[in-house]
N, CA, C and O of each residue as an XYZ file, in Angstrom:
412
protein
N       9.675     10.153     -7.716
C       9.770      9.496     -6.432
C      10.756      8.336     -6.576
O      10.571      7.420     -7.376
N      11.774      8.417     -5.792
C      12.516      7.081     -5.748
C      12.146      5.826     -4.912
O      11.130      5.815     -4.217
N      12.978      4.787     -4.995
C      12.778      3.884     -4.545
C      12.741      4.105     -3.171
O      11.642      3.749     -2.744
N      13.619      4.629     -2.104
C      13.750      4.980     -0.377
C      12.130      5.787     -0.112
O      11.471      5.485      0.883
N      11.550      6.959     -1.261
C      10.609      7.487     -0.947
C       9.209      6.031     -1.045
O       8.407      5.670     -0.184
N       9.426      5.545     -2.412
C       8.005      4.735     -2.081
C       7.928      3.702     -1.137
O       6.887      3.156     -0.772
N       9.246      3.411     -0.693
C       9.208      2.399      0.181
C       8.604      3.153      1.390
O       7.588      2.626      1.844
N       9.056      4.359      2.042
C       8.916      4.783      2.802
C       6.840      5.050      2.985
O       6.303      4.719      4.042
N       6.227      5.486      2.136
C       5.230      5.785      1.863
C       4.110      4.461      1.613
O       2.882      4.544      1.639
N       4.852      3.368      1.393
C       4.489      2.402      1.390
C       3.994      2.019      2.909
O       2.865      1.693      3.276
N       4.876      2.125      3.470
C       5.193      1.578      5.065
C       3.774      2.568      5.787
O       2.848      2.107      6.456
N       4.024      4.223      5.333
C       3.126      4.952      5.880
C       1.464      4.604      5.526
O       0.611      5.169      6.209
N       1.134      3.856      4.666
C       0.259      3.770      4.100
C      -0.379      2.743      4.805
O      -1.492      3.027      5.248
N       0.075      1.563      5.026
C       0.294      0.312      5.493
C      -0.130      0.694      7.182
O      -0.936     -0.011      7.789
N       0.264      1.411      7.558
C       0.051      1.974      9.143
C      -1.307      2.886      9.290
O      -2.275      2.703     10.028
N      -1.033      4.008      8.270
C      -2.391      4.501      8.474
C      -4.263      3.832      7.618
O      -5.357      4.381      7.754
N      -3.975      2.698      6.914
C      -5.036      1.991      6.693
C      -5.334      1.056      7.890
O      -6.507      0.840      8.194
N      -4.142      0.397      8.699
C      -4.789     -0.667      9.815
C      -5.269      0.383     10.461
O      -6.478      0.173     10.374
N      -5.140      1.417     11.077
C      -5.926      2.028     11.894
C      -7.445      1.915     11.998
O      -8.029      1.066     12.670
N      -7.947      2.749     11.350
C      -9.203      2.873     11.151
C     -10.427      1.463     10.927
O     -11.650      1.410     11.057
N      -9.402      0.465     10.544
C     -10.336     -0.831     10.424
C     -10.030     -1.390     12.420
O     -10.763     -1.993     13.203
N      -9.201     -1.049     12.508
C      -9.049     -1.584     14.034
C      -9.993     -0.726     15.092
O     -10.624     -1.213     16.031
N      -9.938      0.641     14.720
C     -10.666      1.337     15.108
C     -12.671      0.479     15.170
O     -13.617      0.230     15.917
N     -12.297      0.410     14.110
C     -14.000     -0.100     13.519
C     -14.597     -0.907     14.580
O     -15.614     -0.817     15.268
N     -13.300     -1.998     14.448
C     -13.434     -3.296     14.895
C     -14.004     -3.163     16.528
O     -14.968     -3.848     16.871
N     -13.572     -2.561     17.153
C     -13.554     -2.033     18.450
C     -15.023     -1.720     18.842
O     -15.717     -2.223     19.726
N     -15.378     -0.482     17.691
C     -16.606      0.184     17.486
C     -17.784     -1.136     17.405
O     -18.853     -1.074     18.012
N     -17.425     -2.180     16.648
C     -18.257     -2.988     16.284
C     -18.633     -3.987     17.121
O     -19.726     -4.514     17.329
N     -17.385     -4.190     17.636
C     -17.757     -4.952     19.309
C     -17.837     -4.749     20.586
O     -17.623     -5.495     21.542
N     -18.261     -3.354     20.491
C     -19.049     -2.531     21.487
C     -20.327     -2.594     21.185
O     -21.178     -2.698     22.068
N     -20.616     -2.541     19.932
C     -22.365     -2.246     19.435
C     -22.735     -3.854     19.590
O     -23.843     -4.142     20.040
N     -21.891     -4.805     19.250
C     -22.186     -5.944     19.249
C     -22.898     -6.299     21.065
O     -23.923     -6.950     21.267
N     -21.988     -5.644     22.199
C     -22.779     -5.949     23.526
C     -24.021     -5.234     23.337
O     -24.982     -5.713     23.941
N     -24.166     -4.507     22.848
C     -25.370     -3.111     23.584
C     -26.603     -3.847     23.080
O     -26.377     -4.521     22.075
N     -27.933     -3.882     23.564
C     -29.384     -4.355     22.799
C     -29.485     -4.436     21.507
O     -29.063     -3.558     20.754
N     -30.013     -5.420     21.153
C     -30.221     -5.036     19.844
C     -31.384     -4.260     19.296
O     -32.486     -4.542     19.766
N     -31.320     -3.423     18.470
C     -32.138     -2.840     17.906
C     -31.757     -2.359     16.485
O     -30.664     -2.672     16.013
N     -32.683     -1.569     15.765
C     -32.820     -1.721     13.856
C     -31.787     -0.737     14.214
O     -30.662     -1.162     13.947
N     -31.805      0.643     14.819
C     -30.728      1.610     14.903
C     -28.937      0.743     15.133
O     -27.955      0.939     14.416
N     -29.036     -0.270     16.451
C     -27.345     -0.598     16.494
C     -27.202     -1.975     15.325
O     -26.080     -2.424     15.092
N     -28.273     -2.488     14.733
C     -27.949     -3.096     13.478
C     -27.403     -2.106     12.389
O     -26.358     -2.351     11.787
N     -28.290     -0.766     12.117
C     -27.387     -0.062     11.007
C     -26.530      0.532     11.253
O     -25.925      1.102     10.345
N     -26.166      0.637     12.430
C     -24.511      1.240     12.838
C     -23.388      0.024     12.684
O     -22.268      0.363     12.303
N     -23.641     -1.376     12.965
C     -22.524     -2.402     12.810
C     -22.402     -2.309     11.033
O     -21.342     -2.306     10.407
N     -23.856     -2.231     10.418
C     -23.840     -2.849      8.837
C     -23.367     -1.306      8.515
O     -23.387     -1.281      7.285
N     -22.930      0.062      8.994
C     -22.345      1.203      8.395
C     -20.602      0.997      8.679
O     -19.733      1.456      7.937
N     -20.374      0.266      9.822
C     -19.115     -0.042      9.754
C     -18.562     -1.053      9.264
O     -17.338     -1.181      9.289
N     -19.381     -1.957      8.729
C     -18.638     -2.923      8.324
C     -19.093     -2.625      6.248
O     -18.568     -3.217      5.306
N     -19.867     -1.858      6.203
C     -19.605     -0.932      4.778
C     -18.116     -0.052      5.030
O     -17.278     -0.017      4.129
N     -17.980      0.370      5.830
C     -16.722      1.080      6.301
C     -15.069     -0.088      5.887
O     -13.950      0.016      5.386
N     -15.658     -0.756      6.301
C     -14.274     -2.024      6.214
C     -14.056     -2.471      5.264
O     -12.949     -2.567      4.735
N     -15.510     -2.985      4.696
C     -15.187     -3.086      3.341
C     -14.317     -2.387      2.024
O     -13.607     -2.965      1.201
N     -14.614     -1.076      2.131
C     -13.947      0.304      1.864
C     -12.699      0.239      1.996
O     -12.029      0.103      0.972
N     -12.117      0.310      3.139
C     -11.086      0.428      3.505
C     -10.241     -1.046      2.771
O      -9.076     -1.068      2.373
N     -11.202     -2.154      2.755
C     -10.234     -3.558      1.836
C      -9.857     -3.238      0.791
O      -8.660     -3.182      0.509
N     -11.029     -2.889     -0.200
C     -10.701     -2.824     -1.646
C      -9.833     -1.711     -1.767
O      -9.039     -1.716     -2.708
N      -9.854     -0.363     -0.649
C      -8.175      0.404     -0.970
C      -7.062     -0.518     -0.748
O      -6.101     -0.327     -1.493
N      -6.974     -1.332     -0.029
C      -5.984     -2.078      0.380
C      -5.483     -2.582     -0.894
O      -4.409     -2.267     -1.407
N      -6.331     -3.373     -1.349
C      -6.202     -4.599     -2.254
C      -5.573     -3.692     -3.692
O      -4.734     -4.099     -4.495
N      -6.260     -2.411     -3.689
C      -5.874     -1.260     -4.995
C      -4.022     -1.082     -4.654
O      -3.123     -1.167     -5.491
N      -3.886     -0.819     -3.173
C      -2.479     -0.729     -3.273
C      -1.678     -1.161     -3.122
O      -0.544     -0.700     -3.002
N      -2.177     -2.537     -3.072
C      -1.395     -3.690     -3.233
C      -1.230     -4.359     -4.797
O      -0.338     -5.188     -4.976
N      -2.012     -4.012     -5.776
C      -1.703     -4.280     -7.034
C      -0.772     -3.267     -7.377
O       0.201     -3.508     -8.091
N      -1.056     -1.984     -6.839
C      -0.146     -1.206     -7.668
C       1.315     -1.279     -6.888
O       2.151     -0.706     -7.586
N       1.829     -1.745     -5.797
C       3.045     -2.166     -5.041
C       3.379     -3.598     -6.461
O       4.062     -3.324     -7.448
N       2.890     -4.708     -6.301
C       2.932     -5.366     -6.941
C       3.210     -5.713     -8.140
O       3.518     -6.812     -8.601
N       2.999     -4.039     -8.941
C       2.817     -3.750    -10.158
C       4.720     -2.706    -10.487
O       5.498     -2.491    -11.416
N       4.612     -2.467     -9.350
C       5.593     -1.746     -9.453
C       7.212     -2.639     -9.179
O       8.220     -2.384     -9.838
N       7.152     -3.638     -8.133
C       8.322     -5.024     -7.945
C       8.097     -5.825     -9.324
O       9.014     -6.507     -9.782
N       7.096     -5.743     -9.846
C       7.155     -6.278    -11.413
C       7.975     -5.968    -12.316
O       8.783     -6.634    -12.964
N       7.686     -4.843    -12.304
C       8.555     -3.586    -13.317
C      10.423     -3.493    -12.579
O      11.446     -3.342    -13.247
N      10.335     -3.626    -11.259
C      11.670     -3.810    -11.138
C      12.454     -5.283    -10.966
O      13.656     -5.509    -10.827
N      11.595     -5.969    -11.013
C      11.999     -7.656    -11.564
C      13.017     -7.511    -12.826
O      14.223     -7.717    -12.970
N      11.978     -7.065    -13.664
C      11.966     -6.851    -15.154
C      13.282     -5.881    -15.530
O      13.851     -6.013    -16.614
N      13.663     -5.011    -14.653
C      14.508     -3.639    -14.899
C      15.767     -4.489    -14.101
O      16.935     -4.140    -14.276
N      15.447     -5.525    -13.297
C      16.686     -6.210    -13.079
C      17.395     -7.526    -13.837
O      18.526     -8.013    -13.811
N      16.079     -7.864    -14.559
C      16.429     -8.760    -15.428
C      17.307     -8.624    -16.415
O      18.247     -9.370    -16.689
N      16.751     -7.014    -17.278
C      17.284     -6.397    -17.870
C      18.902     -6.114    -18.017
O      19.660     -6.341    -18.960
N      19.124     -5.566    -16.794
C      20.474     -5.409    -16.510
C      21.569     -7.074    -16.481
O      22.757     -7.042    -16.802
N      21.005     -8.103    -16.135
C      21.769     -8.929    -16.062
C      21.920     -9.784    -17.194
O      22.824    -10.603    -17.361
N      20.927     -9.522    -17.993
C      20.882     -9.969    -19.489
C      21.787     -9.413    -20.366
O      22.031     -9.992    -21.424
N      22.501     -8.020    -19.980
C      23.336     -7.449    -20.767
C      22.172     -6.565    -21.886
O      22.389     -6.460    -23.093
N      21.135     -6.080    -21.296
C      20.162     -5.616    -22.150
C      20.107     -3.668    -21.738
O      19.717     -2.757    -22.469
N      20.545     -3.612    -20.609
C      20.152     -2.125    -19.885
C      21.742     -1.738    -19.066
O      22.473     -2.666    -18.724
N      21.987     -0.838    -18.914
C      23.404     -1.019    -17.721
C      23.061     -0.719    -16.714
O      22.042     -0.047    -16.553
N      23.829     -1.141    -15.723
C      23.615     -1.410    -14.293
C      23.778      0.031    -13.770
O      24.916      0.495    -13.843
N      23.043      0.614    -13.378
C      22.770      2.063    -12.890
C      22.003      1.714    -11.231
O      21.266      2.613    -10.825
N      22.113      0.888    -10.621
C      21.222      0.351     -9.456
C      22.062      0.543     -8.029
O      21.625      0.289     -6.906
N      23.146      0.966     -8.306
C      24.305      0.956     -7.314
C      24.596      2.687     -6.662
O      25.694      3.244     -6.687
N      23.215      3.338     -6.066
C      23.755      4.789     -6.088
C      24.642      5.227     -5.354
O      24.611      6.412     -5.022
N      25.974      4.110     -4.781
C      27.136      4.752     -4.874
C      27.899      5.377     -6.034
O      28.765      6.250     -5.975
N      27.626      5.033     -6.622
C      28.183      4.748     -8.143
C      27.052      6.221     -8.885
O      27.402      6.583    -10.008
N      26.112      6.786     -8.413
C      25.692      8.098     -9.667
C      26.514      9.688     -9.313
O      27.349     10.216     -8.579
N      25.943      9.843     -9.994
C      26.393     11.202    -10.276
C      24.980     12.255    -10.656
O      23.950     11.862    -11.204
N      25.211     13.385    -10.289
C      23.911     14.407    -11.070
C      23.623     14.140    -12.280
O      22.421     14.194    -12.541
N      24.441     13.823    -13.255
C      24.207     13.173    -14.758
C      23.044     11.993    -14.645
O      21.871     11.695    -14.872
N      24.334     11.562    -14.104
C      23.798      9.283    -14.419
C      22.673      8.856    -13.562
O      21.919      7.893    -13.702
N      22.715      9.848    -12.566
C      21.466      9.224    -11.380
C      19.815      8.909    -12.628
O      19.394      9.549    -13.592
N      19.330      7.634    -11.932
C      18.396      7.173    -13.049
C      17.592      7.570    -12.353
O      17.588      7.726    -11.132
N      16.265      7.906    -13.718
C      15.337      8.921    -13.553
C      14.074      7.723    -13.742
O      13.360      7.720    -14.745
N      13.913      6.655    -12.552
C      12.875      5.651    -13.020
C      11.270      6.361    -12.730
O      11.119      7.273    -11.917
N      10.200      5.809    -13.492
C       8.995      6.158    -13.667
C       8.977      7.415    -14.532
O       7.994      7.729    -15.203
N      10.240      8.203    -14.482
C      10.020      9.834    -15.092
C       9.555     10.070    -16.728
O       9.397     11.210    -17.167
């Protein structure tokens, strides 16, 4: 996967996680008007187990985004240190030279 794909997938990811918590949210302040009772208490406390869920994916793919601008910090550092050559310019590859990152 290159860089245009994870960015791209990034973005998709990012769109289809707000959904469903917005969704929730909606859900939750609908149940929030209606009577209360033990039944629309365990429907708010099943969606907001729901949200929770949905954070800690968040937070998972946000270390690994995080984890990954690390690694290209580092792969740019590299290059300007005179440590790696500058292969970052894909005007400049070819079927040969095109870099094969994560592979």
């Amino acid at each position: 996967m290159d860089i245009y794909e994870v960015q791209n997938r990034n973005q998709q990811l990012m769109m289809e996680l707000f959904k469903p918590i917005a969704f929730m949210g909606i859900q939750n302040g609908r149940l929030c008007l209606m009577e209360e009772s033990e039944e629309n208490l365990r429907a708010r406390y099943e969606i907001i187990l729901k949200q929770r869920e949905e954070a800690y994916k968040r937070v998972e793919e946000a270390k690994a985004t995080a984890k990954y601008m690390d690694d290209k910090v580092a792969y740019y550092e590299a290059i300007l240190a005179g440590l790696a050559p500058d292969d970052t310019n894909p005007k400049n590859w070819t079927a040969e030279n095109r870099p094969k990152h994560g592979a």
